[in-house]
C-alpha positions in Angstrom: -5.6 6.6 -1.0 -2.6 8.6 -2.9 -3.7 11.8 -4.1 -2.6 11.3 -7.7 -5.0 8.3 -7.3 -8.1 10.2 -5.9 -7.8 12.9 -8.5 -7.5 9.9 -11.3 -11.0 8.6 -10.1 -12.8 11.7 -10.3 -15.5 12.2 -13.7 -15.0 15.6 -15.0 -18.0 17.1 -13.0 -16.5 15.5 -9.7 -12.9 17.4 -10.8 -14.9 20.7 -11.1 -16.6 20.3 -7.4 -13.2 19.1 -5.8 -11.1 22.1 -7.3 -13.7 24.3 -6.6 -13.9 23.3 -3.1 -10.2 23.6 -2.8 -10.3 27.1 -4.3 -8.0 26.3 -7.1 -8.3 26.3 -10.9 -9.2 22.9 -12.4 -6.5 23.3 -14.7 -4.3 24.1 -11.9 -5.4 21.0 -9.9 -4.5 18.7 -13.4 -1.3 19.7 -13.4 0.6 21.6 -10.5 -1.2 19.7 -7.7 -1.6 16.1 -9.3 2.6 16.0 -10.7 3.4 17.9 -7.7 5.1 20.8 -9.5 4.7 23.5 -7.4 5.2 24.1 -3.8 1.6 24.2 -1.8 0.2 26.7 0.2 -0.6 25.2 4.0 -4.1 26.1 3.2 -4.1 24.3 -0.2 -2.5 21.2 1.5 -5.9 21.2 4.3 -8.4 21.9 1.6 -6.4 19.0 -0.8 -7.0 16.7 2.4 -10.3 18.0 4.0 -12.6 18.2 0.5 -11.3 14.9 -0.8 -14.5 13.8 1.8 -11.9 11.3 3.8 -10.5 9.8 1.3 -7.2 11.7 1.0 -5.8 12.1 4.7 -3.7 15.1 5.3 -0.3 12.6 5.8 -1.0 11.6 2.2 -1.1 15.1 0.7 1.8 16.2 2.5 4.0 12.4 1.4 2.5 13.3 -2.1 3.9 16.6 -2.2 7.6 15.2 -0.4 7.0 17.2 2.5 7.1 14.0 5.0 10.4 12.5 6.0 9.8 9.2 4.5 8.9 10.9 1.4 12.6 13.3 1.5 14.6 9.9 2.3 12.9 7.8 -0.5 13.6 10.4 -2.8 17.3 11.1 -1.4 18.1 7.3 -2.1 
């Protein structure tokens, strides 16, 4: 599942719990992490990936935040 997607899904108390797992601000979480605005932390790009309970895989936070080489070409073409 695409991050983006996994954070759409979550009810405002789920939000709370997921940010808080990751250690970030939800506010942060609305808006730097899902429109990929800022560059990640490597232990923000784990906890993104390991408290989304296996729903997020690490490959899909990393392709989320153009970090992959698929992700660099699509966005170079």
């Amino acid at each position: 599942m695409k991050l983006r997607e996994y954070i759409n899904r979550l009810d405002p108390d789920a939000l709370n719990a997921y940010a808080a797992r990751c250690r970030i601000a939800v506010s942060y979480l609305r808006l730097h992490v899902k429109y990929a605005t800022k560059d990640p932390s490597v232990s923000l790009i784990k906890s993104l990936a390991r408290e989304s309970e296996s729903s997020v895989s690490l490959a899909e936070v990393l392709e989320h935040f153009g970090i992959t080489e698929a992700a660099s070409e699509n966005k170079a073409a």
